[in-house]
C-alpha positions in Angstrom: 45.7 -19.5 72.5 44.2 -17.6 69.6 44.5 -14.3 71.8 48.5 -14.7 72.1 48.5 -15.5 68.4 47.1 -12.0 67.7 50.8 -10.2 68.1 51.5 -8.4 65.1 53.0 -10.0 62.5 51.9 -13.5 63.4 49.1 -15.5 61.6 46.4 -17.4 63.4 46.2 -20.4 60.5 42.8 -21.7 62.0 41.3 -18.4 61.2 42.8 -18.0 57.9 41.9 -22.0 56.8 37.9 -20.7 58.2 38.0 -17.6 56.2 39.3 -19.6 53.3 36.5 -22.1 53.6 34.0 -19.2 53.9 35.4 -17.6 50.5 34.7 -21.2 48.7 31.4 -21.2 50.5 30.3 -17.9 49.3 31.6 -18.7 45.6 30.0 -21.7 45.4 26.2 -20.3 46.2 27.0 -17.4 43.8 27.4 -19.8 41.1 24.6 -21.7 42.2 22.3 -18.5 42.3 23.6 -17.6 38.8 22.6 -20.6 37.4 19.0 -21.0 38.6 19.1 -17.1 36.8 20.0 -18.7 33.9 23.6 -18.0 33.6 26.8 -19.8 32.4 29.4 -17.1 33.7 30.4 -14.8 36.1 31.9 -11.7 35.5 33.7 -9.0 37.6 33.3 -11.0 40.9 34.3 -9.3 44.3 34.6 -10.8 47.6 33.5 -8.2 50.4 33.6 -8.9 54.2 32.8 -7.4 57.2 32.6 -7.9 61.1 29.6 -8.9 63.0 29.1 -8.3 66.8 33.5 -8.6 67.0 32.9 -11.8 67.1 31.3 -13.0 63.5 33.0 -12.3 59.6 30.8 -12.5 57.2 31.7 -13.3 53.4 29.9 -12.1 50.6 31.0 -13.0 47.1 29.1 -10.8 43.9 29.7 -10.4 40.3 27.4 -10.2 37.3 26.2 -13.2 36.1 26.2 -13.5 32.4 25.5 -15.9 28.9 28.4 -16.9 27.0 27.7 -18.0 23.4 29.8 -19.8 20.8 31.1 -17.6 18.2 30.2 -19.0 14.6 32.3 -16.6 13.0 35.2 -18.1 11.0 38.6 -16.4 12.1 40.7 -13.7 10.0 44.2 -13.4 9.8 45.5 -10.3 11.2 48.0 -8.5 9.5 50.5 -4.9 10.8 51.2 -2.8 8.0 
């Protein structure tokens, strides 16, 4: 079914909901690794994916995992002149 699916322009929604599921997959462990590292954010995260033996996609999520800290500082009004 999936093969007669493939014409162009039409969308093959069990592949798509996978994929989808693989994206939240990959995200999740990325923040998971970035915490044992110590980290409370993520920054600049990119998704990248690529084709395994035509018959695999792998998902890989990166980004730059980072400590966010309070700032103390009281705030100034900002004026234009």
């Amino acid at each position: 079914m999936a093969g007669l699916r493939t014409i162009p322009g039409s969308e093959i929604k069990e592949y798509t909901e996978m994929l989808d599921q693989a994206r939240h997959e990959a995200l999740g462990r990325l923040i998971q690794h970035a915490q044992t590292l110590g980290a409370n954010a993520i920054v600049s995260t990119r998704f990248d994916s690529s084709e395994i033996g035509g018959t695999m996609t792998e998902i890989l999520a990166y980004g730059t995992g980072v400590v966010i800290e309070g700032d103390s500082a009281q705030p100034q009004p900002v004026t234009l002149r």
